[in-house]
C-alpha positions as CSV (number, residue, x, y, z in Angstrom):
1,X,200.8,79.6,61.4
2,X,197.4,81.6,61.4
3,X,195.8,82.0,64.7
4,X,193.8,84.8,64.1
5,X,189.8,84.6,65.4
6,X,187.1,87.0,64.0
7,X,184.4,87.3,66.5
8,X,181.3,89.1,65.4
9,X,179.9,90.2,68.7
10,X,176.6,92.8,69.2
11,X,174.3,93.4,71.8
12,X,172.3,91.0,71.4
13,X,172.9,87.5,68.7
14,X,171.1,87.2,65.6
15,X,171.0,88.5,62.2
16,X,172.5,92.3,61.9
17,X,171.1,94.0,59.4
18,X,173.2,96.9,57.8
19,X,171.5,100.5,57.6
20,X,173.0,100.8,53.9
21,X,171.1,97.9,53.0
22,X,174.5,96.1,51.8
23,X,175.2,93.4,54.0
24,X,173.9,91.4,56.9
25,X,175.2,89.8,59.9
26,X,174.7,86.4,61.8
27,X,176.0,87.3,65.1
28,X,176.8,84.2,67.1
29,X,178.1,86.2,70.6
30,X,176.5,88.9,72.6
31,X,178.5,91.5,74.2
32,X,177.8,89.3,77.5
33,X,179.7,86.5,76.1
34,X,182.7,88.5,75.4
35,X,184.8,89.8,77.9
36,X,188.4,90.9,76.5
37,X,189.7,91.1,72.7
38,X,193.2,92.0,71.1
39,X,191.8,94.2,68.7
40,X,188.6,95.8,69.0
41,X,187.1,97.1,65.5
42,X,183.6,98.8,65.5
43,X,182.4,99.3,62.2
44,X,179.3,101.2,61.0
45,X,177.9,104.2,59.4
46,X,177.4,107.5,60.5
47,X,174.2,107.1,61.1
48,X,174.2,103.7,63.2
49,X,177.4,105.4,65.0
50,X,175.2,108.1,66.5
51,X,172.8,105.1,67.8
52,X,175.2,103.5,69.3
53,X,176.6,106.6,71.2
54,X,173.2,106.9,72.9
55,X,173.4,103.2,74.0
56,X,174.8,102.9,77.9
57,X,175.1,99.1,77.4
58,X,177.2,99.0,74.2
59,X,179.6,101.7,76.0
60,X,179.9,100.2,79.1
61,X,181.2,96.9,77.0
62,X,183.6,99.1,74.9
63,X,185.1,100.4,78.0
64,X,185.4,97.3,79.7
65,X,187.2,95.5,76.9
66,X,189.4,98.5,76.3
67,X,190.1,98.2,80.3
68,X,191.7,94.8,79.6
């Protein structure tokens, strides 16, 4: 039996759009709606990496769901 969930989750909802141009996103959950995960994957390129670093918001989530 398969139980596994993919949940697309981003700081806001709505469509991501990728920096290399080859995919997009509809993100249904906001990093407020998301609290705890079994397996936390954070995809990207270097160049949206270095964004994100910057962001306070998207690190204090990261932290928090790596608490738990």
């Amino acid at each position: 039996m398969d139980n596994t969930e993919v949940i697309f989750v981003a700081e806001k909802t709505g469509e991501i759009k990728a920096d290399s141009g080859f995919i997009d996103i509809n993100v249904k959950h906001s990093i407020d709606d998301i609290k705890n995960a079994d397996i936390l994957i954070i995809p990207g390129s270097t160049i949206g990496f270095m964004q994100e670093m910057k962001n306070e918001s998207v690190l204090k989530w990261i932290r928090e769901v790596d608490s738990r």
